[in-house]
C-alpha positions as a printed Julia matrix, in Angstrom:
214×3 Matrix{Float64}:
 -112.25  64.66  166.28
 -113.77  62.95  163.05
 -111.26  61.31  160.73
 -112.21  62.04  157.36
 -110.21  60.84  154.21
 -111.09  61.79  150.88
 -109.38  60.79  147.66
 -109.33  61.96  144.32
 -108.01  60.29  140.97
 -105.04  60.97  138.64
 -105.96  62.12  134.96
 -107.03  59.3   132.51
 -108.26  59.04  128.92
 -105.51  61.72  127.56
 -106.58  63.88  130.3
 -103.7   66.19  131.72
 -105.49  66.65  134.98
 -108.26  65.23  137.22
 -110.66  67.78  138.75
 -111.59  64.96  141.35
 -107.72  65.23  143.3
 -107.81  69.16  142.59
 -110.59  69.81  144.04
 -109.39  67.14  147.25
 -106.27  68.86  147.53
 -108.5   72.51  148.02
 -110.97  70.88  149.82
 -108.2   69.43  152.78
 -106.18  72.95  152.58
 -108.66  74.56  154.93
 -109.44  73.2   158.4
 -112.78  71.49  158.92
 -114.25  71.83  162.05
 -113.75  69.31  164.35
 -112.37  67.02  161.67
 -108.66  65.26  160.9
 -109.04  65.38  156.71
 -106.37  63.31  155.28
 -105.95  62.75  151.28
 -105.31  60.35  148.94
 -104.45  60.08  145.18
 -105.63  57.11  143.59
 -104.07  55.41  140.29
 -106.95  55.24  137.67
 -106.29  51.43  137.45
 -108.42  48.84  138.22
 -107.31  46.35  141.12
 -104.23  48.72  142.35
 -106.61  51.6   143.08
 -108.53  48.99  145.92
 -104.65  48.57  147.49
 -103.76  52.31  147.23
 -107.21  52.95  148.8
 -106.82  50.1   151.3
 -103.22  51.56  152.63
 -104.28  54.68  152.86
 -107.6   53.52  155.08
 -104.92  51.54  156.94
 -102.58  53.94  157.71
 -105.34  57.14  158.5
 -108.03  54.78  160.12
 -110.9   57.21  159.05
 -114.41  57.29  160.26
 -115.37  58.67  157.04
 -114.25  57.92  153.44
 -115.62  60.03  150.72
 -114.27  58.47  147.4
 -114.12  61.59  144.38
 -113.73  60.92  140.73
 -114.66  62.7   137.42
 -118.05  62.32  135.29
 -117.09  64.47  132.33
 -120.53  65.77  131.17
 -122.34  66.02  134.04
 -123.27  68.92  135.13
 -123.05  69.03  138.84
 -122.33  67.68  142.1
 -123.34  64.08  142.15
 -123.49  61.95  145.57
 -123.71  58.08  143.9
 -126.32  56.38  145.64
 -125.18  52.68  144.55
 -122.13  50.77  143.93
 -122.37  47.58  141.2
 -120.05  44.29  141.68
 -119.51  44.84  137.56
 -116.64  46.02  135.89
 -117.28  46.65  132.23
 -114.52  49.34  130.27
 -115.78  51.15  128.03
 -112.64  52.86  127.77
 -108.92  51.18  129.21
 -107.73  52.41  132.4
 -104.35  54.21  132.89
 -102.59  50.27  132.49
 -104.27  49.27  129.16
 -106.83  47.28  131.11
 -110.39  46.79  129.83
 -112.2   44.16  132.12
 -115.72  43.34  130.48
 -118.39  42.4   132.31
 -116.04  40.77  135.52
 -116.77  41.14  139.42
 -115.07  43.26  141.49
 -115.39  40.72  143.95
 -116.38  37.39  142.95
 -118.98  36.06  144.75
 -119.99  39.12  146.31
 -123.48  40.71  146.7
 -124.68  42.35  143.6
 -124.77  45.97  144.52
 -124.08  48.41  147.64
 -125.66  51.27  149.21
 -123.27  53.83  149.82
 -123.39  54.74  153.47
 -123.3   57.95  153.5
 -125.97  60.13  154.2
 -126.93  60.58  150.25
 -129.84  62.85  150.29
 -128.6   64.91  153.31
 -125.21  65.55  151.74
 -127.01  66.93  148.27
 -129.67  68.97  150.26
 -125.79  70.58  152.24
 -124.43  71.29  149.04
 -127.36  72.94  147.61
 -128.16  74.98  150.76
 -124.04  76.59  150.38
 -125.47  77.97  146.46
 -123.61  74.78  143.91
 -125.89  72.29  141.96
 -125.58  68.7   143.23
 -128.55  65.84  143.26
 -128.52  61.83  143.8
 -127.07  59.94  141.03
 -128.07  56.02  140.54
 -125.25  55.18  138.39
 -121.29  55.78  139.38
 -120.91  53.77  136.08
 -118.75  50.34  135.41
 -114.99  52.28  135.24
 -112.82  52.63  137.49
 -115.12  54.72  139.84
 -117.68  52.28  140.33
 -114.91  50.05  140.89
 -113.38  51.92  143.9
 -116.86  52.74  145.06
 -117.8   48.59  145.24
 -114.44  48.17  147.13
 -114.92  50.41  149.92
 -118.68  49.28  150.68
 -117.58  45.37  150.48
 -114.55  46.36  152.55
 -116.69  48.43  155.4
 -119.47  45.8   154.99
 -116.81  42.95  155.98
 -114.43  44.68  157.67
 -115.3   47.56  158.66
 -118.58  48.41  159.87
 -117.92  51.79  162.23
 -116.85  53.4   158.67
 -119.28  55.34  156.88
 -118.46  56.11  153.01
 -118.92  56.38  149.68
 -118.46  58.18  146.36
 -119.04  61.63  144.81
 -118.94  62.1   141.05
 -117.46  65.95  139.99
 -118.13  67.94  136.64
 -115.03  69.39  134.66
 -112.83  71.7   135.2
 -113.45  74.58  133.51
 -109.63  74.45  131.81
 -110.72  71.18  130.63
 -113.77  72.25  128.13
 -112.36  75.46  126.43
 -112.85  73.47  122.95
 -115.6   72.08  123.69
 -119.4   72.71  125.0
 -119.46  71.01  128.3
 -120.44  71.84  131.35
 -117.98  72.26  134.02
 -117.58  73.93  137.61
 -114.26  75.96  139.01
 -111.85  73.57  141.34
 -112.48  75.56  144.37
 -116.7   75.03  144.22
 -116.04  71.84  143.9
 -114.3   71.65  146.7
 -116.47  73.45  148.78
 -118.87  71.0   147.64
 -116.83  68.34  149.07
 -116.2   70.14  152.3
 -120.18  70.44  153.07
 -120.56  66.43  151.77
 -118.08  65.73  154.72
 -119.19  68.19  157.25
 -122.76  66.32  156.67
 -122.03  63.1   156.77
 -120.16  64.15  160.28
 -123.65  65.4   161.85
 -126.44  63.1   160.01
 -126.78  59.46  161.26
 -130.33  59.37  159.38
 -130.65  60.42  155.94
 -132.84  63.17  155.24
 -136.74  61.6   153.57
 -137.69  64.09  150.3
 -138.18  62.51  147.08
 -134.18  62.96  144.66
 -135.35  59.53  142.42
 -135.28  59.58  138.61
 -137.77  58.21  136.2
 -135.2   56.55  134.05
């Protein structure tokens, strides 16, 4: 059996939910096959979201860690690609915290791949009907932050782990006075489902062209 955890993040920036552990919670409810899927909320907080996600890799010793948060605006499924040692807040975390322009790790390498089967994992999502694609940016918040600390940690620590991080759209609840985009909880988690279930069978990433011109 695979051991899979995935973790989502509480609400931030006035936010009275997170579509990210929603659509985690939905996405663990229902069996995966031939997978263990254990969750995980993580604190929106820089440095104590590394330890929450830390215990919880501790205590569930996963094979695969897929890492969730929310990118309000976008407009689908996004599978990051890489992970910056650079936190810069635009915006303070749920403490009051606004790092600028300080490593996640000092000393560390400049940027991670995730390890995750990127373009495989978008071409899943797409093939079960929900918009996804390769993103190049997880940002400098909190995200990015988690994102850095699980490569450096499976780069140092723990190299039979394979993860990384998926960016989600709104909730649809969240946008009603506003004109974003957004997708429903449970195709999100669907979404997350096929992300795991390909990461499971794909050692080599798929080679078609998902690269951006700026």
């Amino acid at each position: 059996m695979t051991r899979v955890l995935l973790t989502g993040f509480e609400p931030f920036d006035g936010e009275s939910t997170n579509p990210s552990w929603q659509a985690v919670r939905a996405a663990a409810a229902e069996p995966l096959a031939a997978a263990v899927v254990s969750t995980v909320e993580l604190p929106c907080v820089y440095g104590r979201s590394l330890t929450a996600l830390r215990t919880a890799i501790d205590a569930t010793q996963p094979d695969i860690v897929v890492c969730v948060g929310q990118a309000g605006g976008r407009p689908d499924i996004t599978v990051e690609r890489v992970a910056l040692n650079i936190d810069d807040a635009r915006i303070p975390d749920a403490s009051g915290a606004e790092p600028i322009d300080e490593p996640i790790v000092p000393g560390g390498p400049a940027a991670y791949f995730s390890t995750l089967p990127v373009k495989a994992c978008v071409a899943a999502v797409r093939a079960a009907g929900l918009p996804a694609s390769v993103s190049n940016t997880a940002g400098t918040f909190v995200c990015n932050h988690v994102f850095y600390g699980l490569a450096h940690l499976i780069a140092t620590e723990l190299p039979h782990v394979r993860g990384g991080f998926v960016h989600v759209p709104y909730a649809p609840e969240q946008v009603t006075d506003r004109a974003r985009p957004s997708l429903p909880v449970d195709a999100v988690a669907r979404a997350l489902r096929e992300i795991a279930a390909a990461t499971a069978r794909t050692r080599t990433d798929i080679r078609v062209a998902e690269g951006a011109t700026h």
